[in-house]
C-alpha positions as CSV (number, residue, x, y, z in Angstrom):
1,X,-1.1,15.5,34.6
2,X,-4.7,15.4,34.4
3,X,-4.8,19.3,33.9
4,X,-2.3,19.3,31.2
5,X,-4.0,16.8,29.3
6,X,-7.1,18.4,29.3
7,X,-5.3,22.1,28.5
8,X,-3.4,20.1,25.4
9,X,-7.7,19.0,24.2
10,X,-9.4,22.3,24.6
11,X,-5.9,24.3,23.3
12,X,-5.8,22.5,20.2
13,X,-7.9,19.8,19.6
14,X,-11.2,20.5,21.1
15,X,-13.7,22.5,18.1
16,X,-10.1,21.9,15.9
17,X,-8.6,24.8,17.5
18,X,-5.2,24.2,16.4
19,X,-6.3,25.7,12.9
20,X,-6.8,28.8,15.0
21,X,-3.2,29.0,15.9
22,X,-2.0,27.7,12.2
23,X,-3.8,30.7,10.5
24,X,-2.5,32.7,13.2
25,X,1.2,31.6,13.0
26,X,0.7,32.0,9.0
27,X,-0.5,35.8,9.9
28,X,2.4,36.3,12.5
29,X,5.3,34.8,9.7
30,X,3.9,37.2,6.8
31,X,3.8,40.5,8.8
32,X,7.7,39.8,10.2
33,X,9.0,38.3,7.2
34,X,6.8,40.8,5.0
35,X,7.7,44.1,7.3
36,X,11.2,43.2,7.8
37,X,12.4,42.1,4.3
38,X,10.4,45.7,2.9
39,X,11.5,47.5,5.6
40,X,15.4,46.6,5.1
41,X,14.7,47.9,1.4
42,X,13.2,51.0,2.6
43,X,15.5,51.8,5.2
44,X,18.6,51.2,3.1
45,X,16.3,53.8,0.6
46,X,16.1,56.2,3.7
47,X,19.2,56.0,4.9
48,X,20.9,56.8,1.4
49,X,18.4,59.8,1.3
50,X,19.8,60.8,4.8
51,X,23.0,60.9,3.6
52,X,22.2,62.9,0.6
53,X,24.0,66.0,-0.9
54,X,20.7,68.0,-1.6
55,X,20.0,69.1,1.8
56,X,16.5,69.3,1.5
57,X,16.3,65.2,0.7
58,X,18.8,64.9,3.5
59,X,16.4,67.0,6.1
60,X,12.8,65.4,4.5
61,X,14.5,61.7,5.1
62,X,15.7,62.6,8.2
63,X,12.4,64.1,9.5
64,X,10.3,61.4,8.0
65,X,12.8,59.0,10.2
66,X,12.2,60.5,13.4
67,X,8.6,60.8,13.3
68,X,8.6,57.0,12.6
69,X,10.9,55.6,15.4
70,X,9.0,58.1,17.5
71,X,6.0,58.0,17.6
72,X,4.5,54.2,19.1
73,X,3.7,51.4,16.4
74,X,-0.1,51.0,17.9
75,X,-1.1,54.7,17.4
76,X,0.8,54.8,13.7
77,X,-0.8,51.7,12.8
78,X,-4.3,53.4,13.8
79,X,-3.6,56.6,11.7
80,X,-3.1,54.6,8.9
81,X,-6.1,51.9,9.1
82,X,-8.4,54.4,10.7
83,X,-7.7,58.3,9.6
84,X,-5.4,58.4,6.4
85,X,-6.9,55.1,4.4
86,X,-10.6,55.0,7.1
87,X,-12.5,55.0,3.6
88,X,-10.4,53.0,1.4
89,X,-10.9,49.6,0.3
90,X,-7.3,48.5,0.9
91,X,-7.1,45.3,3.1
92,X,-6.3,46.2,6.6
93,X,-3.7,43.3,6.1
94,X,-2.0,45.2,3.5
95,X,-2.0,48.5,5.5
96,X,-0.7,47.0,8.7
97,X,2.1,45.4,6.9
98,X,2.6,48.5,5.4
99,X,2.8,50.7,8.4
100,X,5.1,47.8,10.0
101,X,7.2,48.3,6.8
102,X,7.5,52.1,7.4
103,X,8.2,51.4,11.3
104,X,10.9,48.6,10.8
105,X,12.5,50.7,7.6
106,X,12.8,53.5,10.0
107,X,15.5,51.9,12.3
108,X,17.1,50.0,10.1
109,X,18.0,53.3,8.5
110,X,19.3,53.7,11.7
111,X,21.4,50.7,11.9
112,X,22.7,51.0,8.6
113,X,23.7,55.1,9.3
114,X,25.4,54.0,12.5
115,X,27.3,51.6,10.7
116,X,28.6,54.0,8.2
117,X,29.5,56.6,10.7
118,X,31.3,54.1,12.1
119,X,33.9,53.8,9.3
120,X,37.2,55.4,9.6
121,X,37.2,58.3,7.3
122,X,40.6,57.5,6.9
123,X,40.3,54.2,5.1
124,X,38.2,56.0,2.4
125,X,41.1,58.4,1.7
126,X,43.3,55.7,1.4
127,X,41.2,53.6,-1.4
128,X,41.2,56.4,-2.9
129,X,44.7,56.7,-2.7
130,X,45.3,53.1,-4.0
131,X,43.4,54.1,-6.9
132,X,40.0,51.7,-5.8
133,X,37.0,52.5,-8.0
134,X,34.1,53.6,-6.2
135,X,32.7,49.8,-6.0
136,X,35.8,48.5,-5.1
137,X,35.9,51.6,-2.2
138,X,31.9,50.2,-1.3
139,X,32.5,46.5,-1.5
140,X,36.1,46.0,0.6
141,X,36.2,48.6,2.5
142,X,32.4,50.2,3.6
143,X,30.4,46.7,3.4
144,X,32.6,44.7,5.5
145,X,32.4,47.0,8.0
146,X,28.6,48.0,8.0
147,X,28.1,44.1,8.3
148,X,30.5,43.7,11.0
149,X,29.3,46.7,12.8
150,X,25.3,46.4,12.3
151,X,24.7,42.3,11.9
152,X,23.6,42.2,15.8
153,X,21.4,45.3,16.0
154,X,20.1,44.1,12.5
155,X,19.1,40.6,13.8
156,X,17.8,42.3,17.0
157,X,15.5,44.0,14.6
158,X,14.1,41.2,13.4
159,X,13.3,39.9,17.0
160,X,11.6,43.8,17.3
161,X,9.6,43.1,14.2
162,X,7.9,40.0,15.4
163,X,7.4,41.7,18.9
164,X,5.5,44.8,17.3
165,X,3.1,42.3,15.3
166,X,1.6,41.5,18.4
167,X,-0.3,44.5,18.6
168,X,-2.4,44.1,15.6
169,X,-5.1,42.1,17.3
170,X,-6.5,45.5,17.9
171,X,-7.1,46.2,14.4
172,X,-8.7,42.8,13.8
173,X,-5.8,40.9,12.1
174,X,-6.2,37.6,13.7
175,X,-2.1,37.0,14.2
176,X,-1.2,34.4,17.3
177,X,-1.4,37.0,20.3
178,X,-5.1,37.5,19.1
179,X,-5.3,34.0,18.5
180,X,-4.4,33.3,22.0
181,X,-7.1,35.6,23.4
182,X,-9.3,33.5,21.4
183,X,-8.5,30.7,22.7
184,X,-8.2,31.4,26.6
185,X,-11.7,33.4,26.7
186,X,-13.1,29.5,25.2
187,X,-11.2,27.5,27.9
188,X,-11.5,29.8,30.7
189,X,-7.7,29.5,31.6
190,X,-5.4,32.3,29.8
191,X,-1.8,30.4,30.8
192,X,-1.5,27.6,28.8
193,X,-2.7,29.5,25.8
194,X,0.0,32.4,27.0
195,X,3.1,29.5,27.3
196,X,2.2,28.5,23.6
197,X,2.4,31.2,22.4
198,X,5.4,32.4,24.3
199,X,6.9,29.2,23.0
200,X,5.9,30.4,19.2
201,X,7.3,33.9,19.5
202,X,10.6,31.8,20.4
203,X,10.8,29.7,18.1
204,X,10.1,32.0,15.3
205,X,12.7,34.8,16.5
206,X,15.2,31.9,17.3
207,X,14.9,30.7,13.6
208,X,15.3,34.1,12.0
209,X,18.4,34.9,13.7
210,X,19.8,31.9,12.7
211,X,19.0,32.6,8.8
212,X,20.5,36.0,9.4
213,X,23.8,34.8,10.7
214,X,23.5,32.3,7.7
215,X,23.3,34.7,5.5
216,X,25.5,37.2,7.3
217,X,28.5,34.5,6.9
218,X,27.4,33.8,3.5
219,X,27.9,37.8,2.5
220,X,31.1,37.5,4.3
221,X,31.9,34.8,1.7
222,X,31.2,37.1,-1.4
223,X,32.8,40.1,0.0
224,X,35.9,38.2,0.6
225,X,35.7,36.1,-2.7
């Protein structure tokens, strides 16, 4: 009891270290939420691109994909703050969020072309065949069914958005993992700092899921209104 206690003052109330972790939970929150919302933007951008007629569009977008789901977020971040903007001005906050953007853009087009492969060609022909506009074709019969088929994988990409913020510390954007190294290298004892911030990462990507789903059965609601 004793050694909790005395984790619970130097963790957070010893020198006021629990600003540490606020400004690093603010840091954390703005690259997911930032990355995520920006990358579902771009990748719905990418994957129409994809799925162009002009093949050379098609081929750039779906080059441009690859290269970004492949290669690791660490090293892209690193080309971007280091080699391709090394002598700009440009906040390194503003590059890593966008090079997370690019990253988490990248397989949502994914999600959102699997989704759309996934449609019965079928039921296209057949809105057409009961005379459905174009919009009406997109918003009964191909959004429905991109949301049914890609809601998990999209929330899952939210949890994958907050996990690949934790490398930034490397790039000295002070987000919670950094904080955390902070904060264990003061108190000598790297666990408790680790469980905090394991607890953190939880409660974030437990929170956005639940908004998603929110807002999944809320888009449910429209479509079927």
């Amino acid at each position: 009891m004793n050694y909790l206690k005395d984790q619970i003052y130097y963790t957070f109330i010893h020198e006021h270290r629990y600003r540490l972790f606020l400004d690093g939970i603010c840091i954390t929150l703005l690259l997911t939420v930032a990355s995520f919302l920006l990358g579902t933007v771009f990748g719905i951008i990418l994957c129409a691109a994809r799925r162009s007629r002009n093949k050379t569009v098609m081929r750039i977008a779906t080059t441009i994909t690859a290269i970004l789901v492949q290669v690791p977020t660490m090293v892209m971040l690193m080309i971007m703050v280091y080699l391709i903007f090394g002598e700009s001005s440009i906040p390194v906050l503003v590059l890593v969020i966008i090079g997370l953007t690019f990253k988490t853009g990248a397989y949502i087009s994914e999600i959102i072309n699997t989704a759309l492969n996934a449609i019965d060609p079928g039921e296209l022909e057949a809105a057409r065949t009961l005379g459905m506009s174009r919009l009406q074709t997109f918003r009964y019969i191909v959004l429905p069914q991109v949301i049914n088929t890609g809601i998990s994988l999209y929330k899952n990409q939210f949890i994958v958005s907050m996990q690949e913020t934790s490398v930034v510390g490397y790039l000295a954007v002070v987000d919670i993992t950094r904080v955390s190294s902070i904060i264990a290298s003061r108190t000598m004892d790297s666990y408790f700092s680790l469980i905090v911030i394991t607890l953190i990462y939880f409660l974030i990507g437990y929170t956005g899921k639940k908004l998603i789903d929110l807002m999944g059965s809320r888009k449910h609601m429209v479509v079927e209104g």
